[in-house]
MIRO-158783 format. One record per atom (N, C-alpha, C): x negated, y, z. Coordinates in steps of 0.001 Angstrom, whole numbers, plus 500000, padded with zeros to 6 digits. Layout:
N
XYZ
...
//
This chain:
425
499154498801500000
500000500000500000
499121501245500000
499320503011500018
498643503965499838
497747503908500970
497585503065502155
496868503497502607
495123502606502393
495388501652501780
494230501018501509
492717502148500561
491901502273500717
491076502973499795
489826501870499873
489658501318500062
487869500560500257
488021499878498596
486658499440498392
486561498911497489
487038497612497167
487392496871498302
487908495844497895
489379495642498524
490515496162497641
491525496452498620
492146494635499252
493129495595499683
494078493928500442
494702493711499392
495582494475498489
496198493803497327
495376492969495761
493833493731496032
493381492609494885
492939490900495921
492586490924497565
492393490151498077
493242489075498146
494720489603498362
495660488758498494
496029488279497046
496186488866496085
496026488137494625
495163487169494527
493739487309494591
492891486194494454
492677485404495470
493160485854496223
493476484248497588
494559483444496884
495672484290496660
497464483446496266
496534483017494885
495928483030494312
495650482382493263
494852481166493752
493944481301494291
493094480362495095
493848478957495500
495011479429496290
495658478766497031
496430477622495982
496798478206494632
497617477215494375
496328475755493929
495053476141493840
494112475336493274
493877474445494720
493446474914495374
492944474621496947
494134473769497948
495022474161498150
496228474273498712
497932473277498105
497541472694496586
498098472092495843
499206470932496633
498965470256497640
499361469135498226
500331469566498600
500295470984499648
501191471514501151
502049471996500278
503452471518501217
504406472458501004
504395473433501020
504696474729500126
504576475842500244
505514476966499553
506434477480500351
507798478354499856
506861479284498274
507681478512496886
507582479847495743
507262481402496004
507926481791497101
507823483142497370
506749483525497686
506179482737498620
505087483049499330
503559483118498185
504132482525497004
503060482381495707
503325483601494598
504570483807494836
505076485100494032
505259484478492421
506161483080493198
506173482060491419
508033482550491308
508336481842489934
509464481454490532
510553482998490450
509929484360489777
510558485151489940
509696486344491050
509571485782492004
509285486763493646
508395487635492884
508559488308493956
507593489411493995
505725489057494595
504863489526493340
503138488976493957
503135489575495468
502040488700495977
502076488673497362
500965490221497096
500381490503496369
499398491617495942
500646493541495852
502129492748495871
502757494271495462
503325494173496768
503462493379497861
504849493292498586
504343494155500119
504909494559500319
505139495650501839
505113495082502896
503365494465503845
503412493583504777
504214494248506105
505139493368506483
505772494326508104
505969493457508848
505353493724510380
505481493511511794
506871493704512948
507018493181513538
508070493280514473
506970493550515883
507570494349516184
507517494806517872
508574495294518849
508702493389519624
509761494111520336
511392493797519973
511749492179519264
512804491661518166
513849490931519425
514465492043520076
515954491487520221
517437491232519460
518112491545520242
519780491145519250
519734492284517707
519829493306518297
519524494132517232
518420494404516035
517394493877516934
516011493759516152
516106492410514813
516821491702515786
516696490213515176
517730490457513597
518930491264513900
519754491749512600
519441492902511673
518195493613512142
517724494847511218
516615493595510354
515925493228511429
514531492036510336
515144491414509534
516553490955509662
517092489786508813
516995491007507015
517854492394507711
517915492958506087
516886493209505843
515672493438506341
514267493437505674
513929491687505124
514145490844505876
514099489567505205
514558489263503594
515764490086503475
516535489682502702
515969490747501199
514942491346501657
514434492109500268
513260491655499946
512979491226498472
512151490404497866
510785490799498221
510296492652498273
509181493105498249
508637493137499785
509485492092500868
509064492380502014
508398491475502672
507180490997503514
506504490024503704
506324490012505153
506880489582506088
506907489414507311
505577488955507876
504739488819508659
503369488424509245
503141488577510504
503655489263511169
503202489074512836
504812490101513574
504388489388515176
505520489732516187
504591489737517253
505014491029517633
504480491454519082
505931491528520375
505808490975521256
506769490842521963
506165490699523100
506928491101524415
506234490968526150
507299489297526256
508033488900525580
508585488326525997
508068487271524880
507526485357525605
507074484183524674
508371483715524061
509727484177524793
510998483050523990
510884483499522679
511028485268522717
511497485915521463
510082485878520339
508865485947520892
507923486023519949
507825484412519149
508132483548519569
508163482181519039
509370482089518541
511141482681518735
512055482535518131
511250482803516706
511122484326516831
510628485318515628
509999484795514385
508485484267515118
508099483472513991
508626482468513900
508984481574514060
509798480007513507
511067480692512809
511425481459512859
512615482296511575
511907482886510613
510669483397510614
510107483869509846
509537482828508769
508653481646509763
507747480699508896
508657479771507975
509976479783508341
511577479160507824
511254479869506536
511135481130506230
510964482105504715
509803481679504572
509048482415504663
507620483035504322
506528481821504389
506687480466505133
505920479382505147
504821480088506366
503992478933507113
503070479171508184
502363480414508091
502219480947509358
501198481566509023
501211482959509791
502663483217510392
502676484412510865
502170484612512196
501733485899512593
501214485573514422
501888486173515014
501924485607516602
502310486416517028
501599486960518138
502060488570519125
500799488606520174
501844489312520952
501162489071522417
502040489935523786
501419491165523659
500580491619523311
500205493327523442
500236493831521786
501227494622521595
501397495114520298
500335496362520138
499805496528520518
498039497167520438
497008496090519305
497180495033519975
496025494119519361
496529493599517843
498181494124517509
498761493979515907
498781494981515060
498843496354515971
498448497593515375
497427497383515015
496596496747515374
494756496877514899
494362496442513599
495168495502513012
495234494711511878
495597495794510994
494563495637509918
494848496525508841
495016495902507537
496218494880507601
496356494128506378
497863494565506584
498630495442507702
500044495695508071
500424497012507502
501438496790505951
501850498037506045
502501499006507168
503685498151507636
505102498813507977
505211498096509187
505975499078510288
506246497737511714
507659498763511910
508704497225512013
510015497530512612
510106497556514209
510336498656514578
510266498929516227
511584498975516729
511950498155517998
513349497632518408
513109496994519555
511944497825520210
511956497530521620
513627498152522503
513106498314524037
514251499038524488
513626500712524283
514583501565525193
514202503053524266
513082503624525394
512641502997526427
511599503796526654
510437503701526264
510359502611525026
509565502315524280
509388502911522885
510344503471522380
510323503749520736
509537505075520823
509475506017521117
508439507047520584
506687506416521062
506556506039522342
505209505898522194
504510504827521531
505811503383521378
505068502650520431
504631503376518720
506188503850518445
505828504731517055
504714505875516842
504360506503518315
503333507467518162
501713506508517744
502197505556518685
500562504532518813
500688503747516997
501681503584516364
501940502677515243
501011503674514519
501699505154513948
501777506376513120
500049506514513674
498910506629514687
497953506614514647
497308505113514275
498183504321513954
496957503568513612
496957502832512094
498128503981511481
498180504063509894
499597503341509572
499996503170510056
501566502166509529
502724503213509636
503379502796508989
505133503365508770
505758502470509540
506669503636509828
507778502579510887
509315503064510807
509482501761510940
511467501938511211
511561501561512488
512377502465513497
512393502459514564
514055503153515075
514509501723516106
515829501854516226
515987502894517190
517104503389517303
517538504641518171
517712504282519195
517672505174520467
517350506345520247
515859506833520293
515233507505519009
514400507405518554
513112508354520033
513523508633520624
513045509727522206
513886509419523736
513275509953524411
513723510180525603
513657511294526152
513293512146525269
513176513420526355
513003514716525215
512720515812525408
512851516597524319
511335516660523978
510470516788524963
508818516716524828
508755515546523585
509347514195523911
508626513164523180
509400513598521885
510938514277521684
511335514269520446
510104515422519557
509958516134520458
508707516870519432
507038516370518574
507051515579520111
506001514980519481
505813513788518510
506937513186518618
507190512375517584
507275513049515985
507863513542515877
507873514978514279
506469515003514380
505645515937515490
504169516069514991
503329515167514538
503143514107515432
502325512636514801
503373512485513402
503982511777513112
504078511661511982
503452513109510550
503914513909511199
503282514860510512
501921515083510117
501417515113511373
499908515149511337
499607513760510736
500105512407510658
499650511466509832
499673511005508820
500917512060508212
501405511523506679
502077510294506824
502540509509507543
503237508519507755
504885508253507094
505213507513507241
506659506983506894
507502507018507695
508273507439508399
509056507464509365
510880507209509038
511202506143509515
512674506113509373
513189505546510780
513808506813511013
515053506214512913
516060505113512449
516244504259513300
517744503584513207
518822504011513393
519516505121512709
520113505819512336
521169506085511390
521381504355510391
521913504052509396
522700504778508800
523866505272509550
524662505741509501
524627507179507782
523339507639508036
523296508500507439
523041508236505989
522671506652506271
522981505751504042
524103505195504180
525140505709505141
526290504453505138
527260505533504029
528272505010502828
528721505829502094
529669506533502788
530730506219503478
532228507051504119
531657508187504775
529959508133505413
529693509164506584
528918510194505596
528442509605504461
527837510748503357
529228511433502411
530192510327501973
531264511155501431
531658512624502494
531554512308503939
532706513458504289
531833513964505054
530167514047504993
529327515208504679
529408516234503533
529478515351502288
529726516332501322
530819516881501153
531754516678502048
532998517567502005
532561518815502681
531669518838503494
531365519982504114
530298521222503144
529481520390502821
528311520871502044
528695521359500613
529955521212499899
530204521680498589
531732522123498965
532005522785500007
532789523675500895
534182523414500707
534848522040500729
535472521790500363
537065521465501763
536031521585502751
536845522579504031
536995523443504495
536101524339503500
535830525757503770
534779526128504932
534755527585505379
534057527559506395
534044526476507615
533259525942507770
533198525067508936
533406525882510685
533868525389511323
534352525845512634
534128524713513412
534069523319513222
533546522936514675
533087521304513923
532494521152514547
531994519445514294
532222518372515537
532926517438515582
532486516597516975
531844515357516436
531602515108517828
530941513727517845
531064512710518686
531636511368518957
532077510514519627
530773510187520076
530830510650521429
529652510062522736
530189509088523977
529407509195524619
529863508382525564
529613509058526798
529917508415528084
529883509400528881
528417509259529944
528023510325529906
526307510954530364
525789509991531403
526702509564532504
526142508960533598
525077508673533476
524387508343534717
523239507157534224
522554507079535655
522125505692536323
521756505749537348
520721505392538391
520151505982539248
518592505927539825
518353504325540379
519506503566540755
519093502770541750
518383501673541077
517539500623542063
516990499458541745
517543498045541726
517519497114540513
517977496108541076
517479495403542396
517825494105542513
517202493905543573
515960493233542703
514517492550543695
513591492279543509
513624490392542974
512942490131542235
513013488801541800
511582488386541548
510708487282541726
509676486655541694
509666487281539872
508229487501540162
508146488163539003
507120487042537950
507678486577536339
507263485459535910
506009485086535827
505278484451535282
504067484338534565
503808485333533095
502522485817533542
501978487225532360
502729486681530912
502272485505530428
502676484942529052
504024484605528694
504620484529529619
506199484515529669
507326485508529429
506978486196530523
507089487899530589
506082488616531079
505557489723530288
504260490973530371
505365491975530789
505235491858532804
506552492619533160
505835494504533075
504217494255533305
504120495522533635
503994496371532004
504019495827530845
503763495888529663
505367496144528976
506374495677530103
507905495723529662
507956496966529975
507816497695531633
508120498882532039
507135499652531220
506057499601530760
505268500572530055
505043501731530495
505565503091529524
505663504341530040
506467504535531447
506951503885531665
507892504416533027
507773503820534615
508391504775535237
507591504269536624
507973502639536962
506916502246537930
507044501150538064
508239500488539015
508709499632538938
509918499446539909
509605497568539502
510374496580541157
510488495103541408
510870494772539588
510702493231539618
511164492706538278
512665492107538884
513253492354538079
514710492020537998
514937491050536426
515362489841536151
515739489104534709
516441490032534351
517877490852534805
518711491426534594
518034492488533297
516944492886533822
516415494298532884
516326493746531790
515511492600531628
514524492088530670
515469491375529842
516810490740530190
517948490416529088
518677491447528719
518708492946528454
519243493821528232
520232494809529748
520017494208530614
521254494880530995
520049496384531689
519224496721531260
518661498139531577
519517499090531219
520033499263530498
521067500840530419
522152501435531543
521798501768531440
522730502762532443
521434503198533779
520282503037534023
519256502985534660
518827504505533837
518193505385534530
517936506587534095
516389506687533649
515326505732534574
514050505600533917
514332504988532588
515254504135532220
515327503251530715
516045504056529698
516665504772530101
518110505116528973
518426506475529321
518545507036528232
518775508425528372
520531509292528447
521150507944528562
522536508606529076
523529508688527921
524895508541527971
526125508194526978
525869509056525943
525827510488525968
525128511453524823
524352511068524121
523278510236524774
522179509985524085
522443508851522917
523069508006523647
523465506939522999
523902506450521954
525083507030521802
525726507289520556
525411508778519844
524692509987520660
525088510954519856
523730510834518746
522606510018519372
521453509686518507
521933509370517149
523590508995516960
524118508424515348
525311510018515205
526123510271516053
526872511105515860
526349512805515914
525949512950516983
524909514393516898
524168514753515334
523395513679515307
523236513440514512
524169513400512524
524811513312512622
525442513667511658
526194514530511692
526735515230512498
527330516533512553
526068517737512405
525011517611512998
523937518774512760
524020518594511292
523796517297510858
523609517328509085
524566517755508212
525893517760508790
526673518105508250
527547519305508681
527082520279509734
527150521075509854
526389522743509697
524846522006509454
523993522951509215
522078522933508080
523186521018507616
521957520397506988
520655520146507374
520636520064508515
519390519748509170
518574521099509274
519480522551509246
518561523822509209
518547524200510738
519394523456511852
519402524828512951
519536523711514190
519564524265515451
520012523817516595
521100524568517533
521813523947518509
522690525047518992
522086526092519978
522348526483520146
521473528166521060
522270528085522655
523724527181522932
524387527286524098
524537526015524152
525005525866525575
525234524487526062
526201524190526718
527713524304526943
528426523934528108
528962522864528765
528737522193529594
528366521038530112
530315520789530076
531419519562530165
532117519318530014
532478518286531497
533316517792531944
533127516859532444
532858514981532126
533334514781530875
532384513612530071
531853514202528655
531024515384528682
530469515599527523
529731517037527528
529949517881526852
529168519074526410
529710520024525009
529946521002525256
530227521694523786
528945522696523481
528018522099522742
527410523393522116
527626524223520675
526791525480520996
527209526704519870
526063527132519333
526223527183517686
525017527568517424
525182529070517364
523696529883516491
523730531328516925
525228531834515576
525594530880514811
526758531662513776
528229531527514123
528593531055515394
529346530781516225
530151529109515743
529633528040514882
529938526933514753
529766525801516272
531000525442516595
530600524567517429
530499522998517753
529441522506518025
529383521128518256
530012520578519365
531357519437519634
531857518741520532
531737517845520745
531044517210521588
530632515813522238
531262515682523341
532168514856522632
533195513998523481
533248512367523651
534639511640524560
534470510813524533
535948510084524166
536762510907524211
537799510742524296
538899511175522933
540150510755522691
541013511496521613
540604511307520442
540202510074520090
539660510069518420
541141509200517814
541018508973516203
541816508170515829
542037506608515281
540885506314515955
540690504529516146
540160504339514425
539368504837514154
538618504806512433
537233504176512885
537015503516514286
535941502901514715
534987503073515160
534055502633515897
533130503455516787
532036504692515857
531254505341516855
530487506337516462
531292507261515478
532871507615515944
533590508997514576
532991509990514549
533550511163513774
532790511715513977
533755512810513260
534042514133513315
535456515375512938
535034515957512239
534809516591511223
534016517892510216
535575518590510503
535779520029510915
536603520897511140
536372522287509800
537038522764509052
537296523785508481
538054524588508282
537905526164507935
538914526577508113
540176526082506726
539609525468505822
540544524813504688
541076523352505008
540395522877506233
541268521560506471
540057520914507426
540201519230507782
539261518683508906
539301516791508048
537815516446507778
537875515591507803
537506514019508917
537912513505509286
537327512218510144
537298510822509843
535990509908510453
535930509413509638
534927508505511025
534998506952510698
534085506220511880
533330504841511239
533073504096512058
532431502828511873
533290501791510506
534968501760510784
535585501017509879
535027501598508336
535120502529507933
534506503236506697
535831503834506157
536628503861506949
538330504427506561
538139505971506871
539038507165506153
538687508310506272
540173509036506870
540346510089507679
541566510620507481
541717511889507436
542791512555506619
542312514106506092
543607514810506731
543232516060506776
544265517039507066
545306517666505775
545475517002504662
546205517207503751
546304516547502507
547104516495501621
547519515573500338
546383516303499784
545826517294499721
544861518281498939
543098516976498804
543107517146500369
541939516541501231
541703514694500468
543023514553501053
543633513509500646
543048512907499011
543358513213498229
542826513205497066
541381512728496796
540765512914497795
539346512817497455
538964511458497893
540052510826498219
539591509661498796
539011508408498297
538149507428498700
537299506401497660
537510505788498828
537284504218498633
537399503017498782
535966502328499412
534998502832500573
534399502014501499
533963500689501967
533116499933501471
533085498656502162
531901498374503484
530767499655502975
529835499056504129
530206499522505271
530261498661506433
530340499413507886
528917500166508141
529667501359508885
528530501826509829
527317501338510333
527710499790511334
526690499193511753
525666498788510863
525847498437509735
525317497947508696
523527498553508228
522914498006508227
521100498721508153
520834498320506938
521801497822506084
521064497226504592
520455498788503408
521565499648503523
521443500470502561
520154501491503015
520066501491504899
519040502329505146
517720501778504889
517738499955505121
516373499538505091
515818499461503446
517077499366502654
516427499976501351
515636501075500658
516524502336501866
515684503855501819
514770503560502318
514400503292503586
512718503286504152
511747502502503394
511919501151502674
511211500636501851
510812501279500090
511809502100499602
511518502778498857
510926503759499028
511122504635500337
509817505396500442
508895505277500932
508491503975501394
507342503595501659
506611503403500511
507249503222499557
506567503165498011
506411504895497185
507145505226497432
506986506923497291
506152508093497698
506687507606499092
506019508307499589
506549509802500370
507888509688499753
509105510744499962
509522510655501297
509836511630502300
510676511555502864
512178510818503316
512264509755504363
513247508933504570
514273509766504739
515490509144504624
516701509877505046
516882510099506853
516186509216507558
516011509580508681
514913509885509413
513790511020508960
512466510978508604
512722511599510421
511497511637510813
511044512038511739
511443513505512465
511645514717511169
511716515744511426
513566516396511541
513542515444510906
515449515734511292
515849515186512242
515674514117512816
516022512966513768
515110513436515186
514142514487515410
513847515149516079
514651516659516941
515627517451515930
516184518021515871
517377517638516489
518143516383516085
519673516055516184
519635515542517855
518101514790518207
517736513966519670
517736515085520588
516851516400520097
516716517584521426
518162517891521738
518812518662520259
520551518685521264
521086517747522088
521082516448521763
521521515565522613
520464515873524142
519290515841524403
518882515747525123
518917517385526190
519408518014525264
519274519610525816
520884519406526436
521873519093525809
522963518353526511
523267517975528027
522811516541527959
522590516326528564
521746516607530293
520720517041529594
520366518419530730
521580519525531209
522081519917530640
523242520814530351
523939520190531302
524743518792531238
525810518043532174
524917517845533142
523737517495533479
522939516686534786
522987518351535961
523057519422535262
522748520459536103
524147521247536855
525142520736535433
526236521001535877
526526522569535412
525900523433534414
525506524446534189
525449525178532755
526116525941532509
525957526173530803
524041526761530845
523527526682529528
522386526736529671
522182527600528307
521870528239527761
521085529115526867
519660528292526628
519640528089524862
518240527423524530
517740527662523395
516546528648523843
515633528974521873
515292527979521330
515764527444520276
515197526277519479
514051526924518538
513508527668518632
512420528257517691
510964527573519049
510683528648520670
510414527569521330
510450526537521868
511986526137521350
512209524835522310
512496524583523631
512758525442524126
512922526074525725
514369526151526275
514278526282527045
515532527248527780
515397528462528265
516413529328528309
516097530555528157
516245530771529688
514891531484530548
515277531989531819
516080530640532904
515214529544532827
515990528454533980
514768527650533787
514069527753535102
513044526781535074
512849525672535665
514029525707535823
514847523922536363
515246522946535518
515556524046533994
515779523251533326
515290522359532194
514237523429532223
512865523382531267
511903522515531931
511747522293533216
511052521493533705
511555519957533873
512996519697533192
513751518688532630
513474517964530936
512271518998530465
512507518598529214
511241517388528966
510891517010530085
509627516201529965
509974515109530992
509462514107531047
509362513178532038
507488512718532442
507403512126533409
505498511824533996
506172510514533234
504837510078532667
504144508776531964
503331508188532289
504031506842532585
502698506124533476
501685505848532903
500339505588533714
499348505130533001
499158503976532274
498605503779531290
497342504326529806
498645505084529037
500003505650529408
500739505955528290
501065507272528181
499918507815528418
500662509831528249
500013510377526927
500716509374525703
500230509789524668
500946511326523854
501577512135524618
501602512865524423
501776513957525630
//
């Protein structure tokens, strides 16, 4: 891929190995694909990618990277031995022997035969693994919510920046067609001036306490202190380590965060194209209304939608309001509106159409649809939010510094301490 330059790259290596192999190698079973016979794609053009970190979700984003010809699976980094051995034995099922796997996703970053690594740890993991990926030359798709805090949403935009990297959030939503149709209802003004956007969140809670304490496993089993990572240390609980961490405030950044990482998110895009942030904050009792400086307002709510399926989401105008959710069904404020309507099949949840964008611009070189620098933007409101409800307080915020204006309670909210080796930013 672009980042190879030496004289002897990996794609003429892996050609004259896969050639090698069929002379050498003749006896063993060995999947067509993996020879690039048979149709496939040469093992010399195809986009090597890593897993770090392959749970429920992880395990259904890899499958649509599985399922594209130019993609070549090779190693899994996981704290956990069930999932790193599920991983590869689904993998070596395609791709034939051969893939590795390792408990410290440091020692897979190091490998420079890896284009691309799909990141789908839990979320107090996704910016610093992606910061550590993006320095050590790889592109990454990395599931939401792509930050935890407004510090890391910045610094995430910069590393990629400063690396020229590939960056795509799990964020789908924004290649899903129903949620781009009734963007462009907004964007070719076809509700007229816009007046308010919402966004189906969830509600902010989120909470300090500890589970209780549990014999904590063997290193190779579970890498418990390698699970908590960036965050403070606290007893091992199974509970964490099979998902049930959310709602825990060191792990998860709260109902806003959650969903608005997909809904925030598409209302900024479709309210201001990825040009602005809101300037006010008023905290709600399950949510937040912010305002930007042209008086458009964003509503993050949780409540009162019209069952069109999770993550909806309202485009408001003064010519009419479109809404629209997970089912891919749309509903309009008039026979006018009405009219424009098309026929939907992919759901929301769906990562096929996005993992197509990130793999094409990994070949490009272009900007993803959920590149780093927009998906930075849509995370601080959520996270400036949220601050907003935790204080109980409307809040004023320059998005030019990134600040809050005059509250240094609240600004001193926009960061969290990082445990050690992880204060990579």
């Amino acid at each position: 891929m672009p980042r190879q330059q030496s004289g002897v790259t990996r794609r003429r290596f892996l050609s004259t190995a896969a050639k090698a192999s069929v002379v050498l190698a003749a006896p063993a079973v060995v999947p067509a694909r993996a020879l690039g016979l048979d149709g496939n794609v040469a093992p010399s053009e195809r986009i090597t990618l890593a897993g770090l970190g392959i749970g429920p979700r992880g395990s259904y984003v890899l499958g649509c990277f599985m399922e594209e010809p130019v993609v070549q699976f090779v190693a899994i980094a996981d704290v956990r031995r069930d999932r790193r051995e599920a991983t590869r034995q689904r993998a070596e099922q395609k791709y034939g022997p051969g893939v590795s796997m390792y408990r410290d996703f440091r020692e897979m970053l190091a490998r420079e035969d890896i284009d691309a690594v799909l990141i789908a740890t839990g979320d107090r993991w996704h910016t610093p693994a992606s910061v550590c990926a993006a320095r050590a030359g790889k592109d990454v798709y990395c599931e939401k919510p792509c930050s935890m805090t407004i510090a890391e949403s910045q610094a995430l935009a910069e590393t990629f920046r400063r690396y020229g990297r590939i960056y795509q959030a799990g964020t789908q939503r924004r290649s899903v067609a129903n949620f781009i149709f009734a963007t462009e209802l907004c964007h070719t003004g076809k509700l007229g001036k816009l007046t308010a956007v919402h966004a189906n969140t969830l509600h902010p809670a989120t909470s300090h306490d500890w589970l209780p304490a549990e014999t904590e496993p063997p290193r190779d089993v579970v890498d418990w202190d390698l699970w908590l990572g960036p965050t403070p240390w606290r007893p091992f609980n199974q509970r964490y380590v099979d998902g049930g961490w959310r709602g825990f405030f060191d792990f998860h950044g709260g109902g806003i965060l959650e969903w608005g990482a997909h809904t925030v998110d598409l209302c900024n895009w479709a309210g201001t194209n990825d040009a602005k942030m809101p300037t006010l904050y008023e905290p709600t009792p399950s949510g937040c209304i912010a305002t930007y400086d042209d008086g458009l307002k964003l509503v993050m709510r949780d409540q009162d939608w019209m069952g069109l399926g999770t993550c909806s989401v309202r485009y408001e105008g003064e010519d009419g309001w479109v809404e629209t959710g997970d089912t891919g069904r749309l509903e309009f404020s008039s026979g006018r509106l009405r009219g424009q309507q098309r026929q939907f099949q992919e759901e929301g949840t769906s990562a096929v159409s996005h993992v197509k964008n990130f793999l094409e611009c990994v070949k490009t070189r272009e900007p993803a649809h959920s590149n780093a620098e927009v998906v930075a933007r849509s995370h601080i409101i959520c996270h400036a939010a949220y601050i907003a409800w935790q204080l109980g307080r409307t809040l004023e915020f320059d998005p030019v510094k990134v600040e809050f204006v005059g509250d240094a309670e609240a600004n001193r909210m926009r960061s969290r301490a990082l445990r050690d080796p992880w204060q990579l930013i």
